[in-house]
N, C-alpha and C positions, 0 to 999 in steps of 0.2 A: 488188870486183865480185862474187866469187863467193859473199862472207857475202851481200850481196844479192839474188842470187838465189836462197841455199837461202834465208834468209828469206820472198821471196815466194813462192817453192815450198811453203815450211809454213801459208802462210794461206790458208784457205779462202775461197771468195766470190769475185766479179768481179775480171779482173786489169786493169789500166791501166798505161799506158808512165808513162816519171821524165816529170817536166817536162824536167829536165834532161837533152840527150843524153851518150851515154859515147861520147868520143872518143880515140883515141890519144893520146897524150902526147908531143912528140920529147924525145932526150935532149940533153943540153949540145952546143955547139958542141965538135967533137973527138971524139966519141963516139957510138956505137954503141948499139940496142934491141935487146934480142933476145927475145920475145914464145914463149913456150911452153906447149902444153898437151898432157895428155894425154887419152886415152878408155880405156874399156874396157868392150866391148862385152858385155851380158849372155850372150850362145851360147856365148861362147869363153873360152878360157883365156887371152889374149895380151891385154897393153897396148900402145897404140898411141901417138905422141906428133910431135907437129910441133914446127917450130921454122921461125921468122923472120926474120933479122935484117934492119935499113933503119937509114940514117945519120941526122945531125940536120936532114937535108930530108924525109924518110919513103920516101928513095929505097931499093927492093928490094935489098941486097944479096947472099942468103946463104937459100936455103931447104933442109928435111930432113924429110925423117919416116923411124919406125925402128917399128918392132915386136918385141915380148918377150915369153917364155913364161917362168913362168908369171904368172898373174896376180898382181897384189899387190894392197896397198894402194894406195887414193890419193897420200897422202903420199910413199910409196916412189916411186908410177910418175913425178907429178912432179919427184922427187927423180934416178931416171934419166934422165927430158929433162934436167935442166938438167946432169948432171952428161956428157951427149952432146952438149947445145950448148957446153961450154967446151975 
């Protein structure tokens, strides 16, 4: 999802929705999603990051967000969520 949107982010010209929608995924019967991203907001020095977890019904179980200075990389900042949702 996210090579797709720096993709359409790099072409110029009118933008249009997928045909296709993007929908959640559940996971196997027995197990657990746990959905994370991070931000970081141009003003600040801090990354910001959520976290989700919902069962193989899409039911809520489990939400977080955290905050960290200083700023990093992308790859770092989501590399601290997931190493904050385990």
């Amino acid at each position: 999802e996210w090579k797709a949107v720096r993709i359409a982010a790099s072409n110029p010209g009118p933008k249009s929705q997928e045909t296709a929608a993007r929908t959640w995924r559940k996971p196997m019967t027995g197990r657990v999603k746990c959905n994370i991203d991070a931000s970081f907001p141009p003003s600040s020095d801090i990354v910001g990051f959520g976290i989700c977890t919902r069962d193989e019904h899409g039911a809520f179980i489990l939400a977080k967000t955290e905050w960290f200075t200083p700023k990093s990389e992308v790859h770092i900042g989501e590399a601290l969520g997931l190493l904050s949702a385990l």
